[in-house]
C-alpha positions as CSV (number, residue, x, y, z in Angstrom):
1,X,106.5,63.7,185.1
2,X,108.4,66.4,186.8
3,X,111.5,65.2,188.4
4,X,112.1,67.2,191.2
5,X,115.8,68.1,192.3
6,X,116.5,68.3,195.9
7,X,119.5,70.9,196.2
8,X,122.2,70.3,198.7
9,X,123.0,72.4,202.1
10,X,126.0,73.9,200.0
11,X,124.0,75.1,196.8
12,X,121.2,76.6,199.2
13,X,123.7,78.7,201.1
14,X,125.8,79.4,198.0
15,X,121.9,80.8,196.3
16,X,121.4,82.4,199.2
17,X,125.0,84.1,199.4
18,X,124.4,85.4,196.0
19,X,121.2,87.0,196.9
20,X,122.6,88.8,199.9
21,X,122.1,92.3,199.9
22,X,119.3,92.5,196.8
23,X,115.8,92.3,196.8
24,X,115.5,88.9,196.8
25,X,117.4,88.0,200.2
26,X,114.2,88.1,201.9
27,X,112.3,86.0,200.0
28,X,114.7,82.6,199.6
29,X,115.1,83.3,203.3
30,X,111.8,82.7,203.9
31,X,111.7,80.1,200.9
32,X,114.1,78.1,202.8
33,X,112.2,77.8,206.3
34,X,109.1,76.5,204.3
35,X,107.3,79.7,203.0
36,X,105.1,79.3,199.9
37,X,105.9,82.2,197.6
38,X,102.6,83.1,197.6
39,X,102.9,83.5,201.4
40,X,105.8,85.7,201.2
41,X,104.6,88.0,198.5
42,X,101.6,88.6,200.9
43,X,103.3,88.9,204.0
44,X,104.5,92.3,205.7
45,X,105.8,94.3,208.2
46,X,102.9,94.6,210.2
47,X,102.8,90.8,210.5
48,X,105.7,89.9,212.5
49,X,105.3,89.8,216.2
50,X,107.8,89.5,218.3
51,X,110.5,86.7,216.6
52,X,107.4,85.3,214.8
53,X,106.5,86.1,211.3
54,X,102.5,85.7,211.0
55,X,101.5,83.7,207.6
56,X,97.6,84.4,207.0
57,X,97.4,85.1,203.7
58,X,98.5,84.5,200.2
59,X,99.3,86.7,197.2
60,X,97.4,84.6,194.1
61,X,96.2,85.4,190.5
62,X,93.3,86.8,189.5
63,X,91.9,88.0,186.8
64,X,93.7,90.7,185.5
65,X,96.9,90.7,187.7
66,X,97.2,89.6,191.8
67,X,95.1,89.8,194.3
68,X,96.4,89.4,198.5
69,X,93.6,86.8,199.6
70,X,93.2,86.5,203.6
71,X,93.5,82.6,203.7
72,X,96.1,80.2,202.6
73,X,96.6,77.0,200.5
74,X,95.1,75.0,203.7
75,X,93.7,75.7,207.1
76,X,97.0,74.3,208.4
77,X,98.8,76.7,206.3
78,X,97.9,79.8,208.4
79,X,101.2,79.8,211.3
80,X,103.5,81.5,213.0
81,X,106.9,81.3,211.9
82,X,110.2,81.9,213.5
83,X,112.6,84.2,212.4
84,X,115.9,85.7,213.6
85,X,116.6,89.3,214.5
86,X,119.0,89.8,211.5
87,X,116.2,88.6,208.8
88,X,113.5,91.4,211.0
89,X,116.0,93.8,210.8
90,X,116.4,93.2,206.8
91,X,112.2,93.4,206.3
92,X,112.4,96.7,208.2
93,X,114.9,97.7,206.5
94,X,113.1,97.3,203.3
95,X,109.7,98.2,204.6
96,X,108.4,95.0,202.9
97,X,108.7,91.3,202.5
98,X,108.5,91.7,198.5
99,X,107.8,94.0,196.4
100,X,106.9,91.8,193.3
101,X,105.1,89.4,192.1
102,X,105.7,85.8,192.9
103,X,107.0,84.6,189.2
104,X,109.8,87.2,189.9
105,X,111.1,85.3,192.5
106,X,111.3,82.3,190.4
107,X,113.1,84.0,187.3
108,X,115.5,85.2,189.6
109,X,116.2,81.9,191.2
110,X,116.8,80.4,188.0
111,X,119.2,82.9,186.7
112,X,121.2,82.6,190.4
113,X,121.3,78.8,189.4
114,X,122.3,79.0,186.1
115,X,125.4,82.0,187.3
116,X,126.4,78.9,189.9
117,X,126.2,76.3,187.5
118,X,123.6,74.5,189.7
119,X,121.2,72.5,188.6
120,X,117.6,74.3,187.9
121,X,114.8,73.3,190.6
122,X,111.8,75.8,191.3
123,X,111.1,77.6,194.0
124,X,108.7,75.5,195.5
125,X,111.4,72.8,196.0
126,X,112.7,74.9,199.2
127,X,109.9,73.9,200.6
128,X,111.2,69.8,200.1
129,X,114.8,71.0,200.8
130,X,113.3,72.4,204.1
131,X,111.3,69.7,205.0
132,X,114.1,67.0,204.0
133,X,116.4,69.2,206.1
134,X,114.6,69.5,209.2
135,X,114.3,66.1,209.2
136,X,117.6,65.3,208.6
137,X,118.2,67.6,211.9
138,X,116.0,65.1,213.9
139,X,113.0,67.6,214.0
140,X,110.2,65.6,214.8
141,X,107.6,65.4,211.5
142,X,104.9,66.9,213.8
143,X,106.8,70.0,214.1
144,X,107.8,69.9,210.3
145,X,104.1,69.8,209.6
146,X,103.4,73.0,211.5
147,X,106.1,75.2,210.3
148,X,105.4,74.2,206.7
149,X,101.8,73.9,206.7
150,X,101.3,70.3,205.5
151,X,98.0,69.3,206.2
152,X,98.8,65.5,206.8
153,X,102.2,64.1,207.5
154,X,101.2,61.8,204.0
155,X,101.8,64.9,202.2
156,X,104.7,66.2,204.0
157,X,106.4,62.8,203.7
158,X,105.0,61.6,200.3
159,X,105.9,64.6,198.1
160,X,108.1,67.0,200.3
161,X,110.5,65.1,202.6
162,X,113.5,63.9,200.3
163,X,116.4,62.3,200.7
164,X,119.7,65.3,201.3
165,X,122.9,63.2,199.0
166,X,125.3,64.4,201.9
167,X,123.2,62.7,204.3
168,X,122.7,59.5,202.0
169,X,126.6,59.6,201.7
170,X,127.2,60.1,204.8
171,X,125.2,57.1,206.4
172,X,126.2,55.1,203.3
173,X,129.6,55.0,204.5
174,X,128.7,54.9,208.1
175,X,126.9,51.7,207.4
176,X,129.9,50.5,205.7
177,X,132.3,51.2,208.6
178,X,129.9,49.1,211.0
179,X,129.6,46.4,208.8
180,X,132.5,45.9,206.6
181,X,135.6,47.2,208.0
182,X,137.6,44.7,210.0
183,X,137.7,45.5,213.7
184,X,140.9,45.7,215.7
């Protein structure tokens, strides 16, 4: 059984700090509000709107390569995502999303991880960093749901929301001051 790693705030911005100014800045962007790497290797230009970053369609294999299919991994999964100026800018910049296919994205990830000495997690484990993350914020799970496209909050919180260790540590020792320290 795969165990999954949850990556902390720190090794998510120190990935993403490594990626700056490459080809790849885009996509863990993305990756880390939610985004399927199918979803980002479909998206483009023309889809954001505004501040909003339209995900309609994914980027899958087929038979004999990959094919940009107008529908996504559930019906919940088509969305509107936020994004900030700096990240629109960057797309423009670029004229695309991604130009690649969506293994790339992974191979590169692991080699960012293995060049920070962080332990390897796929891709797709953004999406529980982001989910785990939000909530850790106090985003209500309904909103969760939307941005990521979980179809049920079952899913979202069965396989996707994970406990952040700086948050566990954090309350641990919290916990500890309310109950065990003597009071003055």
């Amino acid at each position: 059984k795969y165990e999954a790693y949850t990556p902390s705030s720190d090794e998510v911005k120190a990935i993403l700090n490594n990626v700056k100014d490459t080809k790849y800045s885009i996509p863990f962007q993305l990756g880390v509000l939610g985004l399927r790497r199918s979803e980002i290797c479909a998206a483009t230009p023309a889809d954001i709107k505004g501040n909003y970053l339209k995900i309609n369609k994914a980027k899958v294999e087929a038979e004999g390569g990959y094919v940009v299919k107008n529908l996504t991994k559930t019906t919940e999964g088509k969305r509107d995502i936020f994004i900030p100026d700096s990240l629109i800018k960057e797309i423009n910049d670029n004229g695309c999303v991604f130009d690649g296919f969506p293994s790339m994205i992974t191979l590169h990830l692991h080699k960012v991880q293995k060049e920070l000495n962080i332990p390897e997690f796929r891709f797709h484990d953004l999406r529980a960093f982001y989910a785990s993350y939000a909530h850790s914020c106090g985003i209500p799970d309904t909103i969760i749901m939307a941005n990521g496209g979980w179809k049920s909050d079952y899913t979202m919180k069965k396989i996707y929301r994970r406990a952040i260790q700086e948050d566990v540590e954090y309350y641990q020792k919290a916990l500890v001051d309310d109950l065990l320290k003597a009071k003055n």
